[in-house]
C-alpha positions in Angstrom: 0.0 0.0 0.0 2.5 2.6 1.0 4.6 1.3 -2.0 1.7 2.2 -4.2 0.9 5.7 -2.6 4.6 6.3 -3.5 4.4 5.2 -7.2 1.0 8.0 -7.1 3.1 10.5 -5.7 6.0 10.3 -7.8 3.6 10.6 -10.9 2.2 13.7 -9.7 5.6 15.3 -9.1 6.0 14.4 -12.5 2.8 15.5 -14.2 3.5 19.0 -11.9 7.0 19.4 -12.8 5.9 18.6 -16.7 3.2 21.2 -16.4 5.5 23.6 -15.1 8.2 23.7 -17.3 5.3 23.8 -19.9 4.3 26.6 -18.6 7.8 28.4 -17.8 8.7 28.1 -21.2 5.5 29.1 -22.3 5.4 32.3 -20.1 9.6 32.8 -21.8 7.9 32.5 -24.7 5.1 35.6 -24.2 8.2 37.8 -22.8 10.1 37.3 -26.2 7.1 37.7 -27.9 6.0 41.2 -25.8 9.6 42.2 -26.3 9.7 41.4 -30.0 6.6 43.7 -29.9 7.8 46.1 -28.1 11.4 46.5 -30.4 9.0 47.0 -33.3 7.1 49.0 -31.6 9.8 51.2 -30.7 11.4 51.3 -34.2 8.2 52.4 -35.5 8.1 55.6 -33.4 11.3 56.2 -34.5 10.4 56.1 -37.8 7.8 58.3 -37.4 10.1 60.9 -35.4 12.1 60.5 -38.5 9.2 61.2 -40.8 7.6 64.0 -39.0 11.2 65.9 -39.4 11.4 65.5 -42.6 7.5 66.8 -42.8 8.6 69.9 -40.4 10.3 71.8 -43.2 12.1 74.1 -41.6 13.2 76.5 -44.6 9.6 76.3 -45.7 8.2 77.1 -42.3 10.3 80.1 -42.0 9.3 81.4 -45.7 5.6 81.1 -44.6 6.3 82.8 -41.1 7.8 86.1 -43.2 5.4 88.7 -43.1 2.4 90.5 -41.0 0.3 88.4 -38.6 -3.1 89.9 -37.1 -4.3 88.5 -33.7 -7.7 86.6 -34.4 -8.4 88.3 -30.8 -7.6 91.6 -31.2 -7.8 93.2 -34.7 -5.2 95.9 -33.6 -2.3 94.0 -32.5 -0.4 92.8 -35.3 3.3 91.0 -35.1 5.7 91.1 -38.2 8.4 88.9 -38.9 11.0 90.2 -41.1 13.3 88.2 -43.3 16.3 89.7 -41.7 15.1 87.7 -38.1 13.6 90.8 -36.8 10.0 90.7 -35.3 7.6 93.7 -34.7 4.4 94.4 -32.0 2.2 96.8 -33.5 -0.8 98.0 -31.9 -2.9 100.4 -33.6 -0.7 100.7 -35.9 2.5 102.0 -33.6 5.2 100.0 -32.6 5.1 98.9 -29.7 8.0 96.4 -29.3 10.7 94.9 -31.8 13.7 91.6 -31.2 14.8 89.0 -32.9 13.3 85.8 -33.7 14.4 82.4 -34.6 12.6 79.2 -35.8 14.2 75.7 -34.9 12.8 72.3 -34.6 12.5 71.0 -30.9 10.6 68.4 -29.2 6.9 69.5 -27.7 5.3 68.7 -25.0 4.2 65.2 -26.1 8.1 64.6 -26.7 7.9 64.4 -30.6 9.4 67.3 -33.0 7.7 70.3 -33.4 8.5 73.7 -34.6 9.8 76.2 -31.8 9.7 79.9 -32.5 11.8 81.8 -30.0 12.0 86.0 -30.0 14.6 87.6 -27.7 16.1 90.6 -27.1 19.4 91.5 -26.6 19.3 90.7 -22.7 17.6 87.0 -22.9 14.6 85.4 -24.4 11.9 87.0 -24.4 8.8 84.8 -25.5 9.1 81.0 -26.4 6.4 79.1 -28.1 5.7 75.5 -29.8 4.1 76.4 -33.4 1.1 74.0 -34.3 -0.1 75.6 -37.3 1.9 77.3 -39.7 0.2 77.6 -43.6 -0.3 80.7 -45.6 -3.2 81.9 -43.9 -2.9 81.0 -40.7 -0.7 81.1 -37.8 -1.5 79.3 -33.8 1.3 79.0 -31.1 1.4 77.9 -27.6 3.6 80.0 -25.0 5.4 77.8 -23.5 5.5 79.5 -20.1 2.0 80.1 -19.5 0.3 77.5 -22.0 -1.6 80.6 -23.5 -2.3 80.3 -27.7 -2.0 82.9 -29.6 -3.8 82.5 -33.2 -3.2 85.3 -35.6 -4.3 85.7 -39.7 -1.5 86.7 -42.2 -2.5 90.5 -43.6 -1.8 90.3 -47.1 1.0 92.5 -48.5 -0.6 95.3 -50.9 1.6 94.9 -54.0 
């Protein structure tokens, strides 16, 4: 009898230990998969980082940023960015304010590349932002400091 209560025992041990290395290998087997997934997963963001550069044209975006911007929210302030990287605050129609601005490509806030337009003066930077639309009629930006957008419509140049 206890001979026999052995022999059951034993095949249990064996059935369990059986079972388990089953199942270590096949929980070995779902990390390689996850990681396998996560690798591609990975190379496609970076992919896309690389694509989204390339789609951030920065010689472009500067071209389209030249010229006279009015604030959707107040019809008398108006900035101008000049070729030469100088920048202009009008309101009703005097200057109120003039630096120098610069256009670079810079992560955002979600980590992915956006356009950054900084104006300074001569003492430090003045105003920071994180451009999310830039076409030929229209112009938004975030302030970075205080999260605040500022959306402005280009004024077309009188030829």
């Amino acid at each position: 009898m206890f001979k026999n209560v052995l022999i059951v025992l034993l095949l249990v041990l064996i059935v369990a230990l059986g079972y388990g290395l089953v199942w270590s290998t096949q929980k070995v087997s779902n990390l390689e998969a996850e990681l396998d997934l996560m690798n591609e997963q990975n190379n496609d963001s970076e992919e896309m980082m690389e694509e989204e550069v390339v789609a951030l044209d920065l010689e472009r975006s500067i071209a389209t940023l030249v010229g006279s911007w009015q604030s959707t929210e107040d019809e008398k302030s108006v900035v101008v960015f000049n070729v030469d990287g100088t920048a202009r605050d009008i309101y009703e129609e005097e200057e109120v304010s003039s630096d120098k601005w610069q256009m670079t490509i810079a992560m955002d806030y979600n980590n992915a590349p956006a356009l950054h337009l900084t104006r300074s003066n001569e003492e430090d930077t003045v105003l920071e932002y994180v451009v999310w639309t830039l076409d030929n009629e229209k112009l938004v930006m975030n302030f970075l400091d205080s999260g605040n957008t500022l959306e402005y419509t280009r004024i077309p140049e009188v030829q």
